[in-house]
Backbone as a chain_set.jsonl record, in Angstrom:
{"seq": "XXXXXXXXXXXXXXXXXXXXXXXXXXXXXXXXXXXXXXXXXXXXXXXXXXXXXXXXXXXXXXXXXXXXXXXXXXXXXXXX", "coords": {"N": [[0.839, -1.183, 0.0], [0.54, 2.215, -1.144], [1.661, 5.077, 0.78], [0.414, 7.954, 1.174], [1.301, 11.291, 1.457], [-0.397, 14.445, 2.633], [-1.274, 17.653, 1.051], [-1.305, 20.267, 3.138], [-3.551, 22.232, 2.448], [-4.962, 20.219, 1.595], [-6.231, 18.767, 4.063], [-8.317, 18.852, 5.201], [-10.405, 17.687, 3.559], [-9.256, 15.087, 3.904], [-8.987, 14.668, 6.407], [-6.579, 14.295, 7.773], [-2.764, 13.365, 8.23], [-1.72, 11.808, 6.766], [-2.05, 9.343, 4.629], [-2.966, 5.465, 3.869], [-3.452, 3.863, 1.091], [-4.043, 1.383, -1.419], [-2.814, 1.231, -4.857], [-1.947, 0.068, -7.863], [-0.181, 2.329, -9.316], [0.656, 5.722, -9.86], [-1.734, 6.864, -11.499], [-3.926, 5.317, -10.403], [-3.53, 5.658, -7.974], [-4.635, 8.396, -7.558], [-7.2, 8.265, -8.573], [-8.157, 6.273, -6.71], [-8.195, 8.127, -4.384], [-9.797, 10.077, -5.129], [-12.248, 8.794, -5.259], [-12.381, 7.695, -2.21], [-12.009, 10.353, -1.161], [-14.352, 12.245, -2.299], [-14.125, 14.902, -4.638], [-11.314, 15.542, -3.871], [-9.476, 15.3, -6.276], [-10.388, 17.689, -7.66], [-9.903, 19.946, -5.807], [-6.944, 19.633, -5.368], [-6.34, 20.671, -8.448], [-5.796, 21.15, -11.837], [-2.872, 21.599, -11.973], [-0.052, 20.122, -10.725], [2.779, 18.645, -9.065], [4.479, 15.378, -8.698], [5.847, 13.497, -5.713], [7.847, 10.803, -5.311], [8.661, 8.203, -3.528], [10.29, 10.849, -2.129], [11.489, 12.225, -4.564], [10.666, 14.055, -7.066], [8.852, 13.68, -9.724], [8.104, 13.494, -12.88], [7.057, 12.551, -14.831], [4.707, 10.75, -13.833], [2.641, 8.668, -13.879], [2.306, 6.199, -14.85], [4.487, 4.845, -13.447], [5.17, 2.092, -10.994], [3.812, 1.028, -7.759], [5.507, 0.524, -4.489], [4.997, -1.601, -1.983], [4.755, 0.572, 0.888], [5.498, 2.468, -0.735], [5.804, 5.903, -0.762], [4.124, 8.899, -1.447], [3.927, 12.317, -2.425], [1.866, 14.989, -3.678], [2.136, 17.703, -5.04], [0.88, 20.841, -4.547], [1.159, 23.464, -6.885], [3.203, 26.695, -6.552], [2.597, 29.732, -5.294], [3.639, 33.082, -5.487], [5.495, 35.452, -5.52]], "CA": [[0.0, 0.0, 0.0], [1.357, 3.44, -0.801], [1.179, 6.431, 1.616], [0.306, 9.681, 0.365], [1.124, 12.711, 2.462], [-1.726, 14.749, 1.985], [-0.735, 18.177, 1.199], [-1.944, 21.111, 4.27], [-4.651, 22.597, 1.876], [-6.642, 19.298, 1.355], [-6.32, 18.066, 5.342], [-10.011, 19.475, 5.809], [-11.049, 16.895, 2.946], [-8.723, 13.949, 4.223], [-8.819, 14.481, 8.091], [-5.481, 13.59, 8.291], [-1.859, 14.364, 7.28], [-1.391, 10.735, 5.901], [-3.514, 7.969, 3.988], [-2.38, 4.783, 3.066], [-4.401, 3.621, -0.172], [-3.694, -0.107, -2.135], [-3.13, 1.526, -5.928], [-0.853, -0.042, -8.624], [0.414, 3.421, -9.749], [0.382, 7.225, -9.419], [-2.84, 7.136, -11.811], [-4.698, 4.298, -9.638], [-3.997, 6.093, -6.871], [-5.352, 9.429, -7.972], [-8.355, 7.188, -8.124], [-8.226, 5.61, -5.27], [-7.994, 9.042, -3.414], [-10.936, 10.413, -5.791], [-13.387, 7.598, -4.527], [-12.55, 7.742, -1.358], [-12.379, 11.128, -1.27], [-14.836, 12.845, -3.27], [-13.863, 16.221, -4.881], [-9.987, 15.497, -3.96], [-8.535, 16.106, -7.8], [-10.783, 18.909, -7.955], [-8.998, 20.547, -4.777], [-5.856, 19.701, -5.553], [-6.433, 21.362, -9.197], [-5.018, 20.427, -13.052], [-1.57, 21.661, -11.845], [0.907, 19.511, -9.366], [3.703, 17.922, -8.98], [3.999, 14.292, -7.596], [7.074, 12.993, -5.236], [7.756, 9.461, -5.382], [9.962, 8.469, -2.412], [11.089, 11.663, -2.494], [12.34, 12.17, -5.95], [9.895, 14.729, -7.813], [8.32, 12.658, -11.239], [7.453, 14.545, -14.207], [5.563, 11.325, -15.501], [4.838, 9.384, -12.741], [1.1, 8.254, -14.001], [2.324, 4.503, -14.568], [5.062, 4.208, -12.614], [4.22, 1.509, -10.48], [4.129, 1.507, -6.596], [5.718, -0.909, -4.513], [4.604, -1.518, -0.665], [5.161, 1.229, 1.58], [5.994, 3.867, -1.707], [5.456, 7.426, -0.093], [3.647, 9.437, -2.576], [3.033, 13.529, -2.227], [1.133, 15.362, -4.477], [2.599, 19.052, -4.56], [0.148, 21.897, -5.291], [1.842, 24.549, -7.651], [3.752, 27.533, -5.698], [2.547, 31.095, -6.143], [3.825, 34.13, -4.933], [6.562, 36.067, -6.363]], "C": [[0.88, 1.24, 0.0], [0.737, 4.324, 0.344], [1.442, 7.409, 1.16], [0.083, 10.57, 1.704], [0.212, 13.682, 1.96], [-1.226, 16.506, 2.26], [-1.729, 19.612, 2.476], [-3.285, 21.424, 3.982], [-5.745, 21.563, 1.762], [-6.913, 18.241, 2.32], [-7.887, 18.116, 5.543], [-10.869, 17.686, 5.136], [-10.778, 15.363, 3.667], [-9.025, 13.87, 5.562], [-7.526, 14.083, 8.35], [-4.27, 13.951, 7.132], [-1.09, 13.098, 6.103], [-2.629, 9.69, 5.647], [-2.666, 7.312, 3.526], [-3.379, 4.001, 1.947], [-3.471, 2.47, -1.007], [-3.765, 0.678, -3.808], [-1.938, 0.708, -6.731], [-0.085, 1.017, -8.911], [-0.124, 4.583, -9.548], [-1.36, 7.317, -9.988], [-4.357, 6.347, -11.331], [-5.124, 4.674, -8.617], [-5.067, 7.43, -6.727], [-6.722, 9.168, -7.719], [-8.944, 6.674, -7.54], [-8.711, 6.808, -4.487], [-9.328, 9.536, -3.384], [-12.125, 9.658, -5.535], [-13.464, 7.786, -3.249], [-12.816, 8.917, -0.21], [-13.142, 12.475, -1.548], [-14.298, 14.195, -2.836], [-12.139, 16.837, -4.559], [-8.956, 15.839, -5.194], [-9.255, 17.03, -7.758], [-9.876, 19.675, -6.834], [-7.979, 20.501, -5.183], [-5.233, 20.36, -7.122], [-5.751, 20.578, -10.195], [-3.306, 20.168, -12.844], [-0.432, 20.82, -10.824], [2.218, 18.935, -9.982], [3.46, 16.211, -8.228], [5.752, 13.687, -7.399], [6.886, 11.632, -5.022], [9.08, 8.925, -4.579], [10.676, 9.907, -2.053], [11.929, 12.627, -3.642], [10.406, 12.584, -6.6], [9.523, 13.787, -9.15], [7.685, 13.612, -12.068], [6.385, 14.215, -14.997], [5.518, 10.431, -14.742], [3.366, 8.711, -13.018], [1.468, 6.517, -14.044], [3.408, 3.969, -14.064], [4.802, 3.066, -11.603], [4.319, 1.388, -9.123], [4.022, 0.442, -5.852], [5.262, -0.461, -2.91], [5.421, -0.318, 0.151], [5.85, 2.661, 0.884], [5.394, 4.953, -0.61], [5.261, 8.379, -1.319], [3.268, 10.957, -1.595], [2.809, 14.044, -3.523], [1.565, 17.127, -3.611], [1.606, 20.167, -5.154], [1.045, 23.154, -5.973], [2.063, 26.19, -6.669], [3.095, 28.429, -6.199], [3.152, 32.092, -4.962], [5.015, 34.811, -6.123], [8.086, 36.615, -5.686]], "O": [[1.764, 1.423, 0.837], [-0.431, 4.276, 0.729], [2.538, 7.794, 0.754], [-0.79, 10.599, 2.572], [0.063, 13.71, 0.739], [-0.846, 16.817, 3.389], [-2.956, 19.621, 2.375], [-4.19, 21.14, 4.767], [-6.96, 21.755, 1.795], [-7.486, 17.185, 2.05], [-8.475, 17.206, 6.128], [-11.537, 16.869, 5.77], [-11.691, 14.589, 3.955], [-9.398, 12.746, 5.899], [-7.415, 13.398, 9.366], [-4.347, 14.421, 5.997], [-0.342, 13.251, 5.137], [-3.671, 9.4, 6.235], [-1.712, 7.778, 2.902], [-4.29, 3.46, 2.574], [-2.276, 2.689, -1.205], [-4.944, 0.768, -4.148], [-0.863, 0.724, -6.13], [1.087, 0.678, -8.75], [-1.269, 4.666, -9.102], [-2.222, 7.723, -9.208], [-5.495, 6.626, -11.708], [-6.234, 4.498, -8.112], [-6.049, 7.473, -5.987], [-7.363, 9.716, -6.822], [-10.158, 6.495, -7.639], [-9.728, 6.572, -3.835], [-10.036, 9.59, -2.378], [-13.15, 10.31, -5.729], [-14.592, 8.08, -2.855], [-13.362, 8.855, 0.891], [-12.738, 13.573, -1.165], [-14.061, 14.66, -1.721], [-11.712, 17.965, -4.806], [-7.907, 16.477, -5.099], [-8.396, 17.902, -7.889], [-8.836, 20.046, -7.379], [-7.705, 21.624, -5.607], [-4.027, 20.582, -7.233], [-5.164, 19.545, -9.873], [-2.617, 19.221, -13.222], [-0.115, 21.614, -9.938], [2.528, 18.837, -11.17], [2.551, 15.904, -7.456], [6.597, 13.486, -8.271], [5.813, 11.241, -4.562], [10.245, 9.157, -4.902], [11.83, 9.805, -1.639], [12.772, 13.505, -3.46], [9.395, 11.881, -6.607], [10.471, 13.036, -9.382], [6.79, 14.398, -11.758], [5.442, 14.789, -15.541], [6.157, 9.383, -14.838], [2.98, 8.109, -12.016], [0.899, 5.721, -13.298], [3.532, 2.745, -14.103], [3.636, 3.285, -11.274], [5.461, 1.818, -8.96], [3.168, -0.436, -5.978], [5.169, 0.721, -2.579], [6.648, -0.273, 0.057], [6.442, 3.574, 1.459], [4.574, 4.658, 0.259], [6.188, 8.593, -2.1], [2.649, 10.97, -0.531], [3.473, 13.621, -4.47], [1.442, 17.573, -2.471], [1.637, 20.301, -6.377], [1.67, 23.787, -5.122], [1.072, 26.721, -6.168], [2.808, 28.344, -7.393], [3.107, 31.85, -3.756], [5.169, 34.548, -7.316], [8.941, 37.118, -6.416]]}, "num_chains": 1, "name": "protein.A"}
């Protein structure tokens, strides 16, 4: 099962600052989150990043995720 750190902004939705969720890959989990979550990709918006152990992914949609992966989902920075 991966664990997704859940980023500050969408604690309200999750209750919590971690979830662990059974997905084959980044786009399973998305899925996973989105079910269990309703309205979770909408919150978190078109734009992100996603860390995979640690290590930022540019295309992480079928990567595939092995027990205990640590997945965050980064919402896009703004300020200037």
């Amino acid at each position: 099962m991966a664990v997704v750190l859940i980023p500050p902004a969408l604690r309200a939705l999750t209750g919590a600052e971690r979830v662990t969720l059974a997905a084959a890959n980044v786009r399973a989990l998305l899925s996973a989150l989105e079910a269990r979550f309703p309205g979770f990709g909408a919150a978190l918006g078109p734009r992100f990043a996603v860390s995979v152990d640690g290590e930022i992914r540019s295309d992480a949609d079928y990567d595939p995720l092995a027990d205990a992966t640590e997945v965050a989902f980064l919402p896009p920075l703004s300020g200037g």
